[in-house]
N, C-alpha and C positions, 0 to 999 in steps of 0.2 A: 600029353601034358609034360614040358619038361619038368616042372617045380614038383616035387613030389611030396611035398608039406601043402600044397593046393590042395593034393589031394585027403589029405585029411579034413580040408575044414565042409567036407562035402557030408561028413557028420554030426559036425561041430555041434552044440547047441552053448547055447549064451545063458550065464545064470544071471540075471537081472534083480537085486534087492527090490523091492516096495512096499513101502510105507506109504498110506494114504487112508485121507478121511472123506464119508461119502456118507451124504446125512445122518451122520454126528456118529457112525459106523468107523472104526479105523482096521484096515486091510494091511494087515505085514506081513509079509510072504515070499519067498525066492521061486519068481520065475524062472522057468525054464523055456527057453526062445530057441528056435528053429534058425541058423542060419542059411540064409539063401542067397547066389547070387544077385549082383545086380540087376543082372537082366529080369532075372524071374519077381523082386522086390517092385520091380517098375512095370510089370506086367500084372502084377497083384495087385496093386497102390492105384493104377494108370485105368484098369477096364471101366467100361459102361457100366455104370451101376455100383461101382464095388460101394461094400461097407466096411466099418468097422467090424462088425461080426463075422466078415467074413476073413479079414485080416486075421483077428485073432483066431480064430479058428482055425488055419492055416500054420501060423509063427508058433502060437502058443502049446507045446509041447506034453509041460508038466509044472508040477511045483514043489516047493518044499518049506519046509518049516511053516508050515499053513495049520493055524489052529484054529479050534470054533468051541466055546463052551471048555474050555481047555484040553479038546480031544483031536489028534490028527487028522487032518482034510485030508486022504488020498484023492488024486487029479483021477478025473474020469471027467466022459466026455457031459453026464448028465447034470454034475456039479458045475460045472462049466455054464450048461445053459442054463442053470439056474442065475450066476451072477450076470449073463450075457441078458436076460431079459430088465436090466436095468441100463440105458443108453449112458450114462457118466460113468459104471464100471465099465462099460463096456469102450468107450472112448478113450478112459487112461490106459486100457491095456492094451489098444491098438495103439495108440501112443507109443508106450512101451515099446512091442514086439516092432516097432519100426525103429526107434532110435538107438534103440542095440541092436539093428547092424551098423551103425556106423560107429559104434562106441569101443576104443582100441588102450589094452592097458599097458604099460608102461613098463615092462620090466627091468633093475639093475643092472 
């Protein structure tokens, strides 16, 4: 690889804000997103069968500033399936975890 900052984004992960409501439930939390090649996005997105759950499960890395009852939500994979068993969270976060790879910020 000549570009040798390519090669850092082989790390990368994307902090994604979210704010959302989901039967009268409001979700505010800092994603943390998996950067992936194109190819691999469209190989993930494109198969027989894919889901959401299975996106997210894939992209969705970690989070932060994740509260509940006003106590820190550490990410693990079991809190995960817990909101993953509702298909509307599970849909915005495959949402999500797809549209920050394409989301690029602007520096001065």
């Amino acid at each position: 690889m000549k570009l040798k900052l390519l090669n850092q984004l082989k790390s990368a992960v994307i902090s994604a804000p979210l704010n959302f409501e989901f039967g009268g439930v409001i979700f505010k939390f800092t994603a943390k997103i998996k950067l992936v090649p194109e190819n691999e996005l469209k190989t993930l997105t494109e198969k027989q069968g894919a889901n959401d759950g299975e996106i997210v499960r894939e992209l969705l890395v970690g989070w932060g500033d994740f509260f509940d009852d006003g106590k820190d939500v550490p990410f693990d994979k079991s809190t995960l399936e817990e909101m993953l068993a509702y298909s509307g969270i599970t849909a915005r976060l495959s949402v999500e975890c797809i549209n920050a790879q394409y989301r690029i910020t602007e520096k001065n």
